[in-house]
N, CA, C and O of each residue as an XYZ file, in Angstrom:
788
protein
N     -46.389    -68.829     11.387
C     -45.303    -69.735     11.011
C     -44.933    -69.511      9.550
O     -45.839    -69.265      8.754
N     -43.509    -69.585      9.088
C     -42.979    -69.408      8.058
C     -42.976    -70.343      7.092
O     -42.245    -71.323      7.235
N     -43.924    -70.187      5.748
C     -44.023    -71.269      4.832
C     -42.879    -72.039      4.104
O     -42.118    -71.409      3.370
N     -42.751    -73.230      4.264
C     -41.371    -73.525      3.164
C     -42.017    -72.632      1.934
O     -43.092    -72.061      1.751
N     -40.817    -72.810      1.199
C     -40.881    -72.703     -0.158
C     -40.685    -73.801     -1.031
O     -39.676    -74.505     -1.017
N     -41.920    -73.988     -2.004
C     -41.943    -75.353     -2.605
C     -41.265    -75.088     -3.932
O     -41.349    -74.038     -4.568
N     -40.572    -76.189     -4.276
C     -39.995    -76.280     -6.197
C     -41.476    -75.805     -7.108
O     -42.611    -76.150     -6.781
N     -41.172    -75.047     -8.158
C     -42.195    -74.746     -9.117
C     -42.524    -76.224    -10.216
O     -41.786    -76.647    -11.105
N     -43.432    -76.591     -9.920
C     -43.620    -77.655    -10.615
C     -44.263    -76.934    -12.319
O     -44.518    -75.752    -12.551
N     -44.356    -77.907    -13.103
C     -44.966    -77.594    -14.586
C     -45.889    -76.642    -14.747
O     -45.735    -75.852    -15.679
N     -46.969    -76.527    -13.927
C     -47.636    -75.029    -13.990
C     -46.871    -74.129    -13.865
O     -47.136    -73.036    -14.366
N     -46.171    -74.258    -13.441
C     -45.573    -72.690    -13.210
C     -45.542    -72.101    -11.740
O     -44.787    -71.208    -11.356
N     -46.438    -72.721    -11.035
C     -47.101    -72.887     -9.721
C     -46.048    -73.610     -8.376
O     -45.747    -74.784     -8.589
N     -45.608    -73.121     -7.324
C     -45.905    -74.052     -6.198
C     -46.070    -75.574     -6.642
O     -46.976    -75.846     -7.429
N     -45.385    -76.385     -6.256
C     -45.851    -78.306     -6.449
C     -44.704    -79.105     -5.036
O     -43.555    -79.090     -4.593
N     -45.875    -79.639     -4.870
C     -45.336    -81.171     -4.343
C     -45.994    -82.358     -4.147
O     -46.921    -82.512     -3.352
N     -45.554    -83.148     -4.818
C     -46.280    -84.602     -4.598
C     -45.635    -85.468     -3.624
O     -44.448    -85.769     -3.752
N     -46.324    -85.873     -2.690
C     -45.751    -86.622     -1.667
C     -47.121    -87.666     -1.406
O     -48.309    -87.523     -1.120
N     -46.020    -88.978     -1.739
C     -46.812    -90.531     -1.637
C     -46.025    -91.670     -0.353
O     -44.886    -92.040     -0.066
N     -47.253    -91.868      0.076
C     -46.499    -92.434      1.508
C     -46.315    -93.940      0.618
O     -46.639    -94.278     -0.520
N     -45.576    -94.687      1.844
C     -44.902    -95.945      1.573
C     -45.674    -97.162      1.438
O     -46.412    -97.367      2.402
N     -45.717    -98.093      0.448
C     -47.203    -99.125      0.290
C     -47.299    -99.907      1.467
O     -46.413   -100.107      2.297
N     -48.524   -100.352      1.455
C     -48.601   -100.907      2.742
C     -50.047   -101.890      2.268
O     -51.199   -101.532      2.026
N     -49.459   -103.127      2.265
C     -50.268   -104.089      1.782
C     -52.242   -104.105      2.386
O     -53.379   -104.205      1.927
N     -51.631   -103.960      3.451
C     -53.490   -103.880      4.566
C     -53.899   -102.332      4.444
O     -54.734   -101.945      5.261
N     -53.445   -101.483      3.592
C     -53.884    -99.867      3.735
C     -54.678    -99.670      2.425
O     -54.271   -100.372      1.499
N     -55.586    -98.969      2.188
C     -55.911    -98.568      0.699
C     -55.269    -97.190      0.475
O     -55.666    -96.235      1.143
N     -54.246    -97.041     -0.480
C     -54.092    -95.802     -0.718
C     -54.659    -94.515     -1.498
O     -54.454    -94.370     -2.703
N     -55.347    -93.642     -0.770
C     -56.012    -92.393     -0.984
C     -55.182    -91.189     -1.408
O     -54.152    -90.843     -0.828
N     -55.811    -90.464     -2.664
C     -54.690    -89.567     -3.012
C     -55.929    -88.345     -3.269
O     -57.002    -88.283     -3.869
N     -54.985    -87.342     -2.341
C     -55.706    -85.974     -2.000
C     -55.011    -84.795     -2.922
O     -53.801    -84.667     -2.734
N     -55.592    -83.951     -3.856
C     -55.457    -83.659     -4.784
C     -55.797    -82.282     -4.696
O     -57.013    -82.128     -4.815
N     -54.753    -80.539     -4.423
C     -55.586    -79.277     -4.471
C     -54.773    -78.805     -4.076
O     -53.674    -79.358     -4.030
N     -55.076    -77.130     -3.465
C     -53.666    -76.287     -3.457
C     -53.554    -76.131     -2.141
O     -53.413    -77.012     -1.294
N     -53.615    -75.099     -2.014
C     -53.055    -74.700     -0.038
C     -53.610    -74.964      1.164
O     -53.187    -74.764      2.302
N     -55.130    -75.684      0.556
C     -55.793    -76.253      1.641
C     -54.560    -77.613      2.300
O     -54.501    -78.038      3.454
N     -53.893    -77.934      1.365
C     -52.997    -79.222      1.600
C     -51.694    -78.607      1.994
O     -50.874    -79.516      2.120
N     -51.001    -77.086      2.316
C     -50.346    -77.288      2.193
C     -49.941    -77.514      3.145
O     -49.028    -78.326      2.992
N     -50.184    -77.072      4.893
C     -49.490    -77.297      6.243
C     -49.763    -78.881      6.477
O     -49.335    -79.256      7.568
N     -50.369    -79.877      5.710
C     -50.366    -81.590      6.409
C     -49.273    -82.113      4.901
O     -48.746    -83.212      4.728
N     -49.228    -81.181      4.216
C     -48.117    -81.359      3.902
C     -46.509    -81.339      3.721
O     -45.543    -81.906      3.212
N     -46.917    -80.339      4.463
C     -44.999    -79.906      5.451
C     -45.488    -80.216      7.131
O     -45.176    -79.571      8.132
N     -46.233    -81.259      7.033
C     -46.603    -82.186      8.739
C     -46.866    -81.328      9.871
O     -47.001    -81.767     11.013
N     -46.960    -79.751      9.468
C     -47.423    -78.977     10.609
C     -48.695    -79.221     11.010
O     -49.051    -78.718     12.075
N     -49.382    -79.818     10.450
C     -50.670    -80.444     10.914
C     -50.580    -82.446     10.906
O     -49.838    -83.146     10.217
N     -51.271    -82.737     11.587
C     -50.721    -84.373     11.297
C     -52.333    -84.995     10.622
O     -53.488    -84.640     10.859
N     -51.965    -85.684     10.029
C     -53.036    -86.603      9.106
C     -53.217    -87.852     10.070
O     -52.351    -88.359     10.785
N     -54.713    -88.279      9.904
C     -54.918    -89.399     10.839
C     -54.872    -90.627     10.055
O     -55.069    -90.160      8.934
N     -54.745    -91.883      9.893
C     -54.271    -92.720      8.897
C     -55.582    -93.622      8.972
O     -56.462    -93.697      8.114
N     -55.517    -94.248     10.116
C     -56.183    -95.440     10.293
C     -55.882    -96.545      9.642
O     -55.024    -97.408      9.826
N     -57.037    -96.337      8.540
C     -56.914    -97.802      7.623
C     -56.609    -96.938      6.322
O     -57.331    -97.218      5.365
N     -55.868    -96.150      6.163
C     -55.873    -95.440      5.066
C     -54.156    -95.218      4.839
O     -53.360    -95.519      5.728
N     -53.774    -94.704      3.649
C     -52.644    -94.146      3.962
C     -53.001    -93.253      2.482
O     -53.639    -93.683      1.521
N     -52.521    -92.204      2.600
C     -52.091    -90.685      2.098
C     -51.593    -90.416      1.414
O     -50.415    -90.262      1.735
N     -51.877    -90.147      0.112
C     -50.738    -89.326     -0.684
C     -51.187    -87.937     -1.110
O     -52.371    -87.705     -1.354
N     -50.209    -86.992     -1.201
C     -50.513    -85.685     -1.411
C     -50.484    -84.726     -2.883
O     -49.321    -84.471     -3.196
N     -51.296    -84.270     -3.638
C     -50.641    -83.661     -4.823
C     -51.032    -82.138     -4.610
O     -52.171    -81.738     -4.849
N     -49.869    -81.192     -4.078
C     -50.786    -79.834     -4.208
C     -50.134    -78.662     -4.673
O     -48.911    -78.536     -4.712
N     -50.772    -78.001     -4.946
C     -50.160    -76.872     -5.742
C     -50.772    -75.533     -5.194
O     -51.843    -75.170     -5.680
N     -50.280    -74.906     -4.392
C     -50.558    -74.029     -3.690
C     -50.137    -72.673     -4.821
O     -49.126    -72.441     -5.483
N     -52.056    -71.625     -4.573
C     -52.267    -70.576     -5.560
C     -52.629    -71.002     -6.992
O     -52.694    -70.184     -7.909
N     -52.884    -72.447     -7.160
C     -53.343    -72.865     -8.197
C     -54.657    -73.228     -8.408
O     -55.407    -73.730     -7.572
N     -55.011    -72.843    -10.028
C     -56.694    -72.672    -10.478
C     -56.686    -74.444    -10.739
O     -55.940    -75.400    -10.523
N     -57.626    -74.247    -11.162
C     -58.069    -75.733    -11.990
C     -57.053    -75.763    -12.867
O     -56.043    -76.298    -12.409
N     -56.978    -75.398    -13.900
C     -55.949    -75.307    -14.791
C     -54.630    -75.664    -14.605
O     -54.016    -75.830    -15.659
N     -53.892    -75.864    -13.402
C     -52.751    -75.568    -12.708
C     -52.376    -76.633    -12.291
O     -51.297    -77.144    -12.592
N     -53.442    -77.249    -11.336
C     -54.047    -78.436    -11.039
C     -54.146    -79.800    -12.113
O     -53.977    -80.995    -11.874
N     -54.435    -79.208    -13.175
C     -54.872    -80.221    -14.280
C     -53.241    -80.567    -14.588
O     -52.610    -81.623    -14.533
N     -52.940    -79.477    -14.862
C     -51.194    -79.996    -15.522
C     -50.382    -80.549    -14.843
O     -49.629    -81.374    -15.360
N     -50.311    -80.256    -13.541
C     -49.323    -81.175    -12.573
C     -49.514    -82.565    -12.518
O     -48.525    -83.288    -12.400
N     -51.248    -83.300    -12.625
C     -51.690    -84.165    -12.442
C     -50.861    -84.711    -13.825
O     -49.908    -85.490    -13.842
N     -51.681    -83.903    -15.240
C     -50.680    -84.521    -16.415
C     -49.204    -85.190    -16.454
O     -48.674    -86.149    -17.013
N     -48.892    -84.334    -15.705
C     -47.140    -84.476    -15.773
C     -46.921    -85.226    -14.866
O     -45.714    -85.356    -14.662
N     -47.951    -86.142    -13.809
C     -47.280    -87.161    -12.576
C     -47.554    -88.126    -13.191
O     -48.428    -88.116    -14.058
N     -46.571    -89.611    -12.737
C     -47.080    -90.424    -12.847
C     -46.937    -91.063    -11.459
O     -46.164    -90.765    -10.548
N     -47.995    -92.136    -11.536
C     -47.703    -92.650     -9.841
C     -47.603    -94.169    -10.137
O     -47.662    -94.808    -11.187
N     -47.418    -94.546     -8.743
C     -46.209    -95.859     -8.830
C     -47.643    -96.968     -8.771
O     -47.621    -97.795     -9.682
N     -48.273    -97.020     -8.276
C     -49.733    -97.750     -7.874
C     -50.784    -97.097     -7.986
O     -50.668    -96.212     -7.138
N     -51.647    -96.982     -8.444
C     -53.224    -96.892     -8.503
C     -53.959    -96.956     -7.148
O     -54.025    -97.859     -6.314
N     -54.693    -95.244     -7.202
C     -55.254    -94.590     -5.530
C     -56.578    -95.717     -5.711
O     -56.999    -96.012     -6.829
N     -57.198    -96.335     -4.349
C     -58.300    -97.096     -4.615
C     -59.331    -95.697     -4.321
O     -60.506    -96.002     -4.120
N     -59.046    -94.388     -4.284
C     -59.609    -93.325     -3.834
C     -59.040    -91.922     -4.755
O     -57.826    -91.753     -4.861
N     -59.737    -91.227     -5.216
C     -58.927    -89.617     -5.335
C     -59.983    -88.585     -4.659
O     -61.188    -88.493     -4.894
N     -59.473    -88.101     -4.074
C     -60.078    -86.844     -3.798
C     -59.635    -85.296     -4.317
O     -58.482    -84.868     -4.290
N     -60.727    -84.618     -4.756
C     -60.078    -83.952     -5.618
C     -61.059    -82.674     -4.511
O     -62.286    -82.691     -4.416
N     -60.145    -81.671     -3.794
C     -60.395    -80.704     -3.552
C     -60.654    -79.401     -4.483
O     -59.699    -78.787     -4.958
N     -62.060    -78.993     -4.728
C     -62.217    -78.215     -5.078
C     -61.308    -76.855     -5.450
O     -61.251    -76.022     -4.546
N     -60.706    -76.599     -6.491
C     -60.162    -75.644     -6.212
C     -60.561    -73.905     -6.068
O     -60.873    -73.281     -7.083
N     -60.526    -73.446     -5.143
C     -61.131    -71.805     -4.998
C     -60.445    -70.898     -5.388
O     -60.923    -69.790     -5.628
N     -59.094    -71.207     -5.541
C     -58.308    -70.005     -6.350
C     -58.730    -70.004     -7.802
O     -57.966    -69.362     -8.523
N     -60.120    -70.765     -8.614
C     -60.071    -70.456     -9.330
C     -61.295    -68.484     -9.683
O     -61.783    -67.775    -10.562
N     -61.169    -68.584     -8.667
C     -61.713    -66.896     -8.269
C     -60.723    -65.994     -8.490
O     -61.064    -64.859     -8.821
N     -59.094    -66.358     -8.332
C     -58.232    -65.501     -8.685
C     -57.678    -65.574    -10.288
O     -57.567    -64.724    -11.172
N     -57.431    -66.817    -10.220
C     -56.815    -67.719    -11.609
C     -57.491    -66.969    -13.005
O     -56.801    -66.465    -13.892
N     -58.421    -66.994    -13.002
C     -59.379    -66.853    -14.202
C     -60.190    -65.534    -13.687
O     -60.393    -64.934    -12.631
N     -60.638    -65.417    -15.512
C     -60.903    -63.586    -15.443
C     -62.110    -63.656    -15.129
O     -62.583    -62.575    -14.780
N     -63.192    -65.013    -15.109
C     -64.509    -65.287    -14.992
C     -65.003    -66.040    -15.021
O     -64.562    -66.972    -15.693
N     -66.352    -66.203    -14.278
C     -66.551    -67.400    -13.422
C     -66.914    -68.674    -14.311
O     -66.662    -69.851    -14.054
N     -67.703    -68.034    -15.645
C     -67.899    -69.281    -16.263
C     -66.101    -69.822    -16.955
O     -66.024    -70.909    -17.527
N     -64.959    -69.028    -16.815
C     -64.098    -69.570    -17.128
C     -63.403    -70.369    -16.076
O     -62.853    -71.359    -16.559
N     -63.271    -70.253    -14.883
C     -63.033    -71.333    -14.096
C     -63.812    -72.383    -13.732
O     -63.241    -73.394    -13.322
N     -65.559    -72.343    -13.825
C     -66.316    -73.518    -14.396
C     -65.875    -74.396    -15.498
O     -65.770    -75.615    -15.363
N     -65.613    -73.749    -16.609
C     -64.999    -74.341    -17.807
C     -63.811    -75.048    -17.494
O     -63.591    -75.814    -18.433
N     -63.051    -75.140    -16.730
C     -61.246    -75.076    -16.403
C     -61.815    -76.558    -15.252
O     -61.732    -77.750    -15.544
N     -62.329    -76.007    -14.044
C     -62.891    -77.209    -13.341
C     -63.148    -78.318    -14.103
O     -62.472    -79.344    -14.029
N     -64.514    -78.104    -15.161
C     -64.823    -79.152    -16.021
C     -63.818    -80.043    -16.563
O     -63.973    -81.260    -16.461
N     -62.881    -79.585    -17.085
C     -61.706    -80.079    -17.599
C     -61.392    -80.802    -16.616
O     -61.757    -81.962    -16.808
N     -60.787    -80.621    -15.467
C     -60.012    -80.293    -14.523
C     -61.050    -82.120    -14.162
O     -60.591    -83.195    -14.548
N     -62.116    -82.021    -13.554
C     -63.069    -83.289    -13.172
C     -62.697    -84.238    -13.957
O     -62.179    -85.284    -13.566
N     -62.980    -83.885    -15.370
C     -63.515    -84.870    -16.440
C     -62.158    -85.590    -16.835
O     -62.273    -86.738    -17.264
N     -60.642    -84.944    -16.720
C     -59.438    -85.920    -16.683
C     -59.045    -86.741    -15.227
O     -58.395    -87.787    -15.257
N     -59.419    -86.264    -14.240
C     -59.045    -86.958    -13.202
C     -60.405    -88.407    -13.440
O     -60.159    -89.610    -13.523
N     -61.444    -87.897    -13.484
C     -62.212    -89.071    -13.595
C     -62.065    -89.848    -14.942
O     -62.429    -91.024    -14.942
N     -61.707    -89.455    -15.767
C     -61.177    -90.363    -16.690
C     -59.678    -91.167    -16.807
O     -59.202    -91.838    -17.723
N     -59.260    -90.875    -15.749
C     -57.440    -91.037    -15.148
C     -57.965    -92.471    -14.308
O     -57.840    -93.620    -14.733
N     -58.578    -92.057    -13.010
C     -58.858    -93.132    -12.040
C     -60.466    -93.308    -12.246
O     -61.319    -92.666    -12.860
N     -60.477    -94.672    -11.309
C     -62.124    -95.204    -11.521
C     -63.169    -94.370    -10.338
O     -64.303    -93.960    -10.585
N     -62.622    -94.284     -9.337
C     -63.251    -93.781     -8.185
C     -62.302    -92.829     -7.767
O     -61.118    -92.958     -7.458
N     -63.542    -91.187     -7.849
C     -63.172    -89.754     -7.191
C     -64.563    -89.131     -7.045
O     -65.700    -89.198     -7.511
N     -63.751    -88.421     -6.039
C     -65.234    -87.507     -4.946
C     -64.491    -86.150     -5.110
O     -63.303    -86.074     -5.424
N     -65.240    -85.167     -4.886
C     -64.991    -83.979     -4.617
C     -65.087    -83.495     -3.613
O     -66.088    -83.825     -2.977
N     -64.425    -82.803     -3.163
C     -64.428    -82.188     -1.466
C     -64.239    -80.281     -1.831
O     -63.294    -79.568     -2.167
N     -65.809    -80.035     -1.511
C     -66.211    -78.695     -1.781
C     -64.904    -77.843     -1.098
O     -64.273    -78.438     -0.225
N     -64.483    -76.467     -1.472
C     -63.704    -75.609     -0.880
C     -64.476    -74.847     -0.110
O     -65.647    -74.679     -0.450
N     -63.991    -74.265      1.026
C     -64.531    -73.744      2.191
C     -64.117    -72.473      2.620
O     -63.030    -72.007      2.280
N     -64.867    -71.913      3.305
C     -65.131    -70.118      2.710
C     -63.336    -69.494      2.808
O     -62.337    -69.851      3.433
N     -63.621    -68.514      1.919
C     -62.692    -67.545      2.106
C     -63.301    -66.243      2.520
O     -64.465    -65.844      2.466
N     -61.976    -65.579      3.034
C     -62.030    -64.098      3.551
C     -61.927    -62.957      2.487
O     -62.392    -61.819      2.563
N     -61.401    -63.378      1.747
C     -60.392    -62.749      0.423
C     -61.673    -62.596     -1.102
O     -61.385    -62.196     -2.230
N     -62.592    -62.907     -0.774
C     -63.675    -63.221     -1.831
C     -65.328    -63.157     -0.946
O     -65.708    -63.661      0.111
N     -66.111    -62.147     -2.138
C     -67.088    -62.190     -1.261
C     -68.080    -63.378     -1.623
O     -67.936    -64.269     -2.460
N     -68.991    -63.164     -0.864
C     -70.120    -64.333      0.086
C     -70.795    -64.988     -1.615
O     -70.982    -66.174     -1.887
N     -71.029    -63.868     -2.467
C     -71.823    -64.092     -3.603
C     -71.167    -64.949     -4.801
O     -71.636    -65.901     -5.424
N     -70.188    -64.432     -4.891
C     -69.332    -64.840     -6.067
C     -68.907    -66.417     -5.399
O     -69.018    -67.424     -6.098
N     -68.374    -66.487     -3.858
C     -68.084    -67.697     -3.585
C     -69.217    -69.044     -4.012
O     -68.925    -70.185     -4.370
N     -70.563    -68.425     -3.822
C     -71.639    -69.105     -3.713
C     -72.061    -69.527     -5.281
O     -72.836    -70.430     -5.595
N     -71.447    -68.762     -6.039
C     -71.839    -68.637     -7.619
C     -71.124    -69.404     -7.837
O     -71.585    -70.221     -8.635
N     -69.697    -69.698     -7.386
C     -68.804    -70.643     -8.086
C     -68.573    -72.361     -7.380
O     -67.728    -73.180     -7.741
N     -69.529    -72.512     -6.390
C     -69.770    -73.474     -5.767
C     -71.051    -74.008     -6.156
O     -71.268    -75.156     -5.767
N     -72.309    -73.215     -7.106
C     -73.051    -73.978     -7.035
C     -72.422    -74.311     -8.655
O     -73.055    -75.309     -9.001
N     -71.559    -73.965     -9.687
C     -71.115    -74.109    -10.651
C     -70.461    -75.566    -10.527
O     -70.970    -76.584    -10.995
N     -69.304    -75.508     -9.851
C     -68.834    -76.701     -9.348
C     -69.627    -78.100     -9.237
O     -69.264    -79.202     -9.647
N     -71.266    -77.609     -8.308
C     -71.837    -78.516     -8.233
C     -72.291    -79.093     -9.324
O     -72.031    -80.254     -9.638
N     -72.919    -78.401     -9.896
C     -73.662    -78.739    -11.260
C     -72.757    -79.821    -12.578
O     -73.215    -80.705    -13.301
N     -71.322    -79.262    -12.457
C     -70.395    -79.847    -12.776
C     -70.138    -81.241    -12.808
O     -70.050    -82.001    -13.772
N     -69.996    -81.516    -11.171
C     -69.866    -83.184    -10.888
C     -70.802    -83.704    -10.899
O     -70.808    -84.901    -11.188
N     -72.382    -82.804    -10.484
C     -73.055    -84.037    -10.518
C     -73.502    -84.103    -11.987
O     -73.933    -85.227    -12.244
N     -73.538    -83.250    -13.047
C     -73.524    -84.280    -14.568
C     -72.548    -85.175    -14.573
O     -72.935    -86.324    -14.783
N     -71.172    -85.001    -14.379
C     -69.978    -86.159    -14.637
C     -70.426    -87.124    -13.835
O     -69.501    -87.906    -13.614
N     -72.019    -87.632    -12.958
C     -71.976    -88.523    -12.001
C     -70.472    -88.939    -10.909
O     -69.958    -89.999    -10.550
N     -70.260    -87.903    -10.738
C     -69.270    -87.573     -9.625
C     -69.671    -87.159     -7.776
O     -70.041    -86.017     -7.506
N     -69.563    -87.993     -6.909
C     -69.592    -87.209     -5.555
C     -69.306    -86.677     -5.285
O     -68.331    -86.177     -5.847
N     -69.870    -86.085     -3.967
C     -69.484    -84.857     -3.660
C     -69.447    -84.843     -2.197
O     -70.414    -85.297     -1.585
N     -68.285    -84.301     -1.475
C     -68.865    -83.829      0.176
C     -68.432    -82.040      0.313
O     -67.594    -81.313     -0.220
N     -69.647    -81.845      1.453
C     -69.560    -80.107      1.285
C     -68.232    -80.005      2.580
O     -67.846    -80.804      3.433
N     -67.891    -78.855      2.266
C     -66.908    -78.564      3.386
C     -67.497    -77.892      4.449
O     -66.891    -77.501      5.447
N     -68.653    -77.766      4.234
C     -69.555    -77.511      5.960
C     -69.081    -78.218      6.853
O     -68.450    -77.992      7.886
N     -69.633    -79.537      6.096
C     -69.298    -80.652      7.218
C     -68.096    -80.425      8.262
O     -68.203    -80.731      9.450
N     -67.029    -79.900      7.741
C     -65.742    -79.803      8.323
C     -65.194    -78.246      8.690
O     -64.342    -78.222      9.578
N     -65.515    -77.165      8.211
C     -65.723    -76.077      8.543
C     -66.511    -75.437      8.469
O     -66.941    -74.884      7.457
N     -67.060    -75.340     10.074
C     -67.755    -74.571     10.711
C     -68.024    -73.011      9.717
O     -67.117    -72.341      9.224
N     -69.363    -72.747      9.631
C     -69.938    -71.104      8.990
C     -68.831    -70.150      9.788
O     -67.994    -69.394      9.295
N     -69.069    -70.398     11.000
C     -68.478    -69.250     11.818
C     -66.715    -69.356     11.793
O     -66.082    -68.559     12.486
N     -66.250    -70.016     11.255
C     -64.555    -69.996     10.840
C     -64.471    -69.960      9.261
O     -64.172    -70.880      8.500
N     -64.919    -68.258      8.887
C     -65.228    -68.481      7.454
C     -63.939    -67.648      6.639
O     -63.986    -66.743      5.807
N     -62.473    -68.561      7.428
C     -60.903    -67.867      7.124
C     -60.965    -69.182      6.019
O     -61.773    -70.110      5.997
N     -59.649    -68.868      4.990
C     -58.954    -69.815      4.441
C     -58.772    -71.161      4.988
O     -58.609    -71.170      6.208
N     -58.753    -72.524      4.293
C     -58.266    -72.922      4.785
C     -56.809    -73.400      4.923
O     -56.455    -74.326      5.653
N     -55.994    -72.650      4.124
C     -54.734    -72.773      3.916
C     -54.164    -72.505      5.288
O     -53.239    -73.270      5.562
N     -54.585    -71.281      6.590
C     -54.607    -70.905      7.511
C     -54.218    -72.135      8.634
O     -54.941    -73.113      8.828
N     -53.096    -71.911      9.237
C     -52.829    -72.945     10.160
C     -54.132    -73.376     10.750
O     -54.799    -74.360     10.428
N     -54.301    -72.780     11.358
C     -55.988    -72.941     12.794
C     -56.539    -73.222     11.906
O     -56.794    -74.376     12.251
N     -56.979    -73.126     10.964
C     -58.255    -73.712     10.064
C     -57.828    -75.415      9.424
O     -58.594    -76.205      8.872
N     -56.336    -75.594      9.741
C     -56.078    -77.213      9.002
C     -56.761    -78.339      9.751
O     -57.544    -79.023      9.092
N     -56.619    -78.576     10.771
C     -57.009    -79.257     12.013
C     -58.590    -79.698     11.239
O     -58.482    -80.705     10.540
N     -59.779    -79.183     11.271
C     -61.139    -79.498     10.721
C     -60.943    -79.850      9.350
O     -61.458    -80.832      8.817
N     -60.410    -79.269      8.954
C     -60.362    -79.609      7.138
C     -59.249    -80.825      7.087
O     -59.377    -81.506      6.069
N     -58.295    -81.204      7.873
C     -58.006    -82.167      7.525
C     -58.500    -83.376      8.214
O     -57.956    -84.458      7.996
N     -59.399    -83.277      8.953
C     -60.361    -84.335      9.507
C     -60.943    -84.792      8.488
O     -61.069    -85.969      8.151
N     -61.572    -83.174      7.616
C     -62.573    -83.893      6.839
C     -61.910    -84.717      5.426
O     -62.478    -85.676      4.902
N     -60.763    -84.202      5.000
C     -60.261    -85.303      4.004
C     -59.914    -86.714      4.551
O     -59.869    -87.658      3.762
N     -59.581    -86.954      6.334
C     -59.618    -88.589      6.141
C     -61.218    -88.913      6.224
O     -61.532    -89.996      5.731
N     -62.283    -88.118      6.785
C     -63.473    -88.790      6.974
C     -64.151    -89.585      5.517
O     -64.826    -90.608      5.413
N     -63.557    -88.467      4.335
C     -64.578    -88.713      2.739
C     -64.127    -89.777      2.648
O     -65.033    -90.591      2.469
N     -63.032    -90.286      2.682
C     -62.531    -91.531      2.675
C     -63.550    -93.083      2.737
O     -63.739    -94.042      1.988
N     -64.123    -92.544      4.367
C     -64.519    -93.761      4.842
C     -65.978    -93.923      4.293
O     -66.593    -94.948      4.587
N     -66.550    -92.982      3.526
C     -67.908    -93.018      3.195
C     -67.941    -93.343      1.887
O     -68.944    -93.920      1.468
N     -66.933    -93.061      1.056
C     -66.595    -92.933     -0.348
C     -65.585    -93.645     -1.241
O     -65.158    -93.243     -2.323
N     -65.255    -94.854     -0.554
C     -64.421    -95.657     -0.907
C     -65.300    -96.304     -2.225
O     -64.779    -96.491     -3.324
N     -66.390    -96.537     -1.987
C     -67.557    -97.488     -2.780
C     -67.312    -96.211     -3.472
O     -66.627    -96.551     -4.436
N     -67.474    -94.990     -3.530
C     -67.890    -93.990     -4.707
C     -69.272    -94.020     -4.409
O     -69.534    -95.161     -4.790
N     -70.025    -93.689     -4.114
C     -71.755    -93.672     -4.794
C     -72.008    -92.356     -6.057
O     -71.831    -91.143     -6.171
N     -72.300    -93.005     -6.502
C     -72.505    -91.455     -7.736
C     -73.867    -90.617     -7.670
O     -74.965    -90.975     -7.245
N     -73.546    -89.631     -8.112
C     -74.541    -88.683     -8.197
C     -74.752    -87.862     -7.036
O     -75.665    -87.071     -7.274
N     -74.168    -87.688     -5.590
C     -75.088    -87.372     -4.696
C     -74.761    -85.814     -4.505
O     -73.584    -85.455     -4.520
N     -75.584    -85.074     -4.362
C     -75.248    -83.861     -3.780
C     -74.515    -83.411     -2.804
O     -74.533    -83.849     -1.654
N     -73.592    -82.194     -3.366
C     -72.644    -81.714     -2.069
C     -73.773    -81.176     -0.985
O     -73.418    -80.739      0.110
């Protein structure tokens, strides 16, 4: 299927922010990263709501860095009782090295959690495009990351399967991964801090 093409937001990057409509009995959750968001964000995949409702910030092909500035440059109309901040994995492309997209993440954590009161991280989940080692190097970086900022964490195991180890930007791969952004929801509303991805 043929990707829209999104407006270049302030990175320089791919952007769209899309915030659903308030809804007094809903808590609104705001999901935060690049192309893992981008097919439930042009509704080729559908988001499950429940007791939740959705807002989207993503920037597809964007590092941490990329990520950080779009967030700078939004403002939003109400306060998420939730952020989820998807790991970003393009910072394997973004940056010339790994402790520099560690560094960029850091940033990247330490303003969103200083922005809102309660955010979790939702680990990124394998790529094809990057090997097994370097992925693993920059995920346990990540980790180490949030859990000093006393930040949560959920792994994207949970939601994609070892053996579907494609993008998840990948149509067929949205379906599990976007399960797992409404599930963090329901565990992580309280925030608990510290826990391991």
């Amino acid at each position: 299927m043929k990707e829209d093409v999104w407006p270049t937001g302030v990175s320089g990057k791919q952007h769209r922010l899309v915030l659903p409509q308030e809804s007094p009995d809903k808590k609104f959750i705001l999901l935060v990263g690049n192309s893992h968001l981008r097919a439930i964000v042009d509704q080729h995949v559908p988001m499950q709501e429940g007791h939740y409702s959705f807002g989207f910030s993503a920037t597809p092909g964007g590092g941490p860095s990329h990520i950080h500035r779009e967030l700078a440059g939004t403002t939003l109309p109400r306060e998420p009782a939730l952020v989820v901040l998807m790991a970003p994995c393009n910072g394997l492309t973004t940056c010339r090295t790994l402790d520099q997209a560690a560094r960029e993440f850091g940033q990247l954590l330490a303003y969103v959690s200083g922005r809102w009161p309660k955010v979790c991280v939702v680990d990124f989940p394998p790529r094809l495009s990057a090997g097994v080692e370097i992925q693993t190097l920059l995920r346990q970086a990540y980790h180490r990351i949030a859990v000093g900022m006393d930040v949560s964490g959920e792994a994207s195991q949970a939601c994609c399967p070892k053996e579907t180890p494609a993008h998840a930007a990948d149509e067929e791969d949205q379906p599990p991964f976007s399960q797992s952004a409404f599930s963090t929801p329901q565990h992580s509303t309280s925030c608990p801090r510290g826990e391991r991805f």
